[in-house]
C-alpha positions as CSV (number, residue, x, y, z in Angstrom):
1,X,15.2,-63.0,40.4
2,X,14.0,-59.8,39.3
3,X,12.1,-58.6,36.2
4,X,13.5,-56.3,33.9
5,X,11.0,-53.7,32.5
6,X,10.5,-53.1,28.4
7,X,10.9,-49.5,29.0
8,X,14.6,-50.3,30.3
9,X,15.3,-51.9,27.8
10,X,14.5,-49.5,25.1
11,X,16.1,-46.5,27.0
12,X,19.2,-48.4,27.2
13,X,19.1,-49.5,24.1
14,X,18.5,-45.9,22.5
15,X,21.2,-44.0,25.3
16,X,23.7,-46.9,23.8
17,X,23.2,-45.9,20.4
18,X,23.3,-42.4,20.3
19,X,26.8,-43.0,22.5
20,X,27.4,-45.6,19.6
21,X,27.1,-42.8,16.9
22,X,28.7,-39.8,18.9
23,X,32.4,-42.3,19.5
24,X,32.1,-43.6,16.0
25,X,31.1,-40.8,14.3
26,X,29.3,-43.2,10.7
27,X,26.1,-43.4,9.9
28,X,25.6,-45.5,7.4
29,X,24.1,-48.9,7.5
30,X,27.2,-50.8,8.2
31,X,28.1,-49.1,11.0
32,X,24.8,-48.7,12.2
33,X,24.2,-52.7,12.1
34,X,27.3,-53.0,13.9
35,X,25.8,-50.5,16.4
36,X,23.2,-52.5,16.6
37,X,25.1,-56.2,17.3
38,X,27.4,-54.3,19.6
39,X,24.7,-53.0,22.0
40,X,22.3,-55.9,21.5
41,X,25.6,-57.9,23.1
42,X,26.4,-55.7,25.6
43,X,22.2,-55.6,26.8
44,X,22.4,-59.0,26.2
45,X,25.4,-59.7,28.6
46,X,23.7,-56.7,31.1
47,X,20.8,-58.5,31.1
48,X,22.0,-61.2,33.2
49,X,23.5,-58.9,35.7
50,X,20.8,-57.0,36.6
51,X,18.4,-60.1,37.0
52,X,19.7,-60.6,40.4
53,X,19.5,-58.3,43.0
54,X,23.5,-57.5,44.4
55,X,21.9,-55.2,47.3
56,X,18.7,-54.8,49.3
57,X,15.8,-52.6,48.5
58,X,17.5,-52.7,44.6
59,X,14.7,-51.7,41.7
60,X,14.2,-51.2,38.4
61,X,16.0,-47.7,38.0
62,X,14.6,-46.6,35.2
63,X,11.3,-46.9,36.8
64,X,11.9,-44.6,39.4
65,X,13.7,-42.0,37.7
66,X,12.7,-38.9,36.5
67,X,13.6,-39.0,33.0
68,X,12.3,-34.8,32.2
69,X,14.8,-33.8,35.2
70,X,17.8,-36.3,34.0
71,X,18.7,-33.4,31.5
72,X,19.0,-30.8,33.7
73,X,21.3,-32.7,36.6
74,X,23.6,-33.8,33.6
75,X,23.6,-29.9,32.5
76,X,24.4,-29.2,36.2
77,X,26.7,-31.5,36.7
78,X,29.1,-30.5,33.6
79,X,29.1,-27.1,35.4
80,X,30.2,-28.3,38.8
81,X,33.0,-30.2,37.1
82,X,33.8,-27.5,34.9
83,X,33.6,-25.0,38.3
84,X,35.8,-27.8,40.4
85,X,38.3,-28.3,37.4
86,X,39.0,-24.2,37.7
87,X,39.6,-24.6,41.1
88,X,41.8,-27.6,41.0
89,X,44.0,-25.9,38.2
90,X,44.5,-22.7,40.4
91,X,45.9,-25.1,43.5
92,X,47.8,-26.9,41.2
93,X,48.9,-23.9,39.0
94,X,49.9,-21.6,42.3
95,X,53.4,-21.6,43.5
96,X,52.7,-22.2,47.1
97,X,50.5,-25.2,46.4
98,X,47.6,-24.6,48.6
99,X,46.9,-28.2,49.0
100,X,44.7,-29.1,52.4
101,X,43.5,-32.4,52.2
102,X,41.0,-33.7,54.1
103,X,38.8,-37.0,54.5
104,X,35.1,-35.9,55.7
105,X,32.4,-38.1,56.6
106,X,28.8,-37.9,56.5
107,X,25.3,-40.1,56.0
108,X,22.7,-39.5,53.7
109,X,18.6,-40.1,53.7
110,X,18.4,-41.7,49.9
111,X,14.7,-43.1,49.2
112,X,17.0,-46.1,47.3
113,X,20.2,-47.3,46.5
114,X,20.7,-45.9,43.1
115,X,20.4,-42.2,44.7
116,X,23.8,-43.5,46.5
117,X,25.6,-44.8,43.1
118,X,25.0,-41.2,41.7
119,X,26.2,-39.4,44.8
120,X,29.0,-41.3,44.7
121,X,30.0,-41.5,40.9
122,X,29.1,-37.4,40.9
123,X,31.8,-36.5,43.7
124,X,34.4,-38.4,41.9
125,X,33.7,-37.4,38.7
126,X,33.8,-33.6,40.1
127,X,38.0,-32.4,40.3
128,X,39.4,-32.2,43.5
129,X,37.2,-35.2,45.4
130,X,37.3,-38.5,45.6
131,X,34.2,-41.0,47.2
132,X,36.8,-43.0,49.4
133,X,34.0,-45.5,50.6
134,X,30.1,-46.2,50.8
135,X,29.1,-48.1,53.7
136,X,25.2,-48.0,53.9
137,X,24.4,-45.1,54.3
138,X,27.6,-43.3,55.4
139,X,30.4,-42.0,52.9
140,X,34.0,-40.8,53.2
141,X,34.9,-38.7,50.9
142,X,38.6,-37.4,50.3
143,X,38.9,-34.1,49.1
144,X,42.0,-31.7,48.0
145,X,40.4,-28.8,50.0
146,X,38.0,-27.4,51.9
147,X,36.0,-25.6,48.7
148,X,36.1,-29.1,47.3
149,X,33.6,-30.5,49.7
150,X,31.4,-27.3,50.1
151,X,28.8,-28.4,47.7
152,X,28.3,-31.8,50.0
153,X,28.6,-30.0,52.8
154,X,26.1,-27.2,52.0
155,X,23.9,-30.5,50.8
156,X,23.7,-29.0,47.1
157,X,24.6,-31.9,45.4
158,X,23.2,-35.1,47.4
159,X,19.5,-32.9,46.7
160,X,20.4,-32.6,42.9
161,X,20.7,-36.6,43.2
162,X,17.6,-36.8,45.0
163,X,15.4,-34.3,42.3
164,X,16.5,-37.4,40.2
165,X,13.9,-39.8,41.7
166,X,11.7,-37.6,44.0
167,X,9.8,-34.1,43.9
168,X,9.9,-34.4,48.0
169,X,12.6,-32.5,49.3
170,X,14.4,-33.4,52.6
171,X,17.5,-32.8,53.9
172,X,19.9,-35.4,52.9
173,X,23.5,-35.2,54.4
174,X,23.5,-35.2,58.3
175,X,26.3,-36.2,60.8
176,X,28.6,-33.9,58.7
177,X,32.4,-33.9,60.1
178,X,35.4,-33.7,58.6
179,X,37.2,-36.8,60.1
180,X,41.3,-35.7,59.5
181,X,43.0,-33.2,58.1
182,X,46.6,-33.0,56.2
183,X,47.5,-31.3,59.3
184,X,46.4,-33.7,61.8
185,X,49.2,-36.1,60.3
186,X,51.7,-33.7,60.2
């Protein structure tokens, strides 16, 4: 069993409020107190999750992150899905349909787990690509075209993840290939 640090705790605990008073939109006591019993349930209920460890070389990710970057790869990320949802709209919003699917397939050098859970929730969340699969350290990745996957591709994204936890920069996608193509089934 693991040990959950204090400073979790209280980051969570503040992140939840603030998304407690942005969806409810009160600020008086009542609503505050319910704040409060809300997210002391929900880090009540979380807190017996993340005392186990689900998967090997798991920590503490508050620990490790870097909380003075966070900012700035949430700021970047809003632009890549703003960027992504352009693109999307003009496939979608084009007579011919450009669509050219495609599954790709690469592996990444994370220093922990977490690193993978962002990669993976940040290609989703961006229009136009889908994380099909983690597997270690190999993803598959469905994407609505080529552009979709450029910023994996070019590694632009999986070292935005990595500024997250680490001022050592690497190269972090290798064994790159796009695996099929809506052609190859045709």
């Amino acid at each position: 069993m693991k040990s959950i640090s204090a400073q979790s705790l209280i980051v969570s605990f503040i992140s939840l409020m603030v998304f407690w008073y942005i969806m409810s939109g009160f600020f008086d006591i009542t609503h505050s107190l319910m704040g409060v019993l809300s997210v002391g349930t929900v880090l009540a209920i979380n807190y017996k999750l993340k005392a186990h460890s689900y998967f090997e070389g798991e920590t503490d990710v508050i620990k490790d992150l870097r909380l003075l970057y966070a900012p700035y790869y949430f700021g970047w990320l809003m632009v890549q899905i703003v960027i992504s949802g352009v693109h999307v709209a003009k496939i979608l919003l084009s007579p011919s349909l450009p669509i050219k699917t495609s599954m790709v397939k690469f592996k990444v050098n994370f220093p922990n787990p977490h690193c993978k859970m962002i990669l993976g929730n940040s290609i989703t969340l961006t229009p136009g690509t889908l994380t099909v699969d983690i597997r270690g350290d190999e993803f598959i990745v469905h994407a609505i075209s080529p552009v979709s996957f450029e910023g994996i591709a070019s590694d632009e994204m999986p070292q935005q993840v990595l500024k997250l936890f680490t001022n050592e920069m690497h190269p972090v996608v290798s064994d790159f290939k796009v695996i099929y193509t809506k052609e190859e089934l045709s």
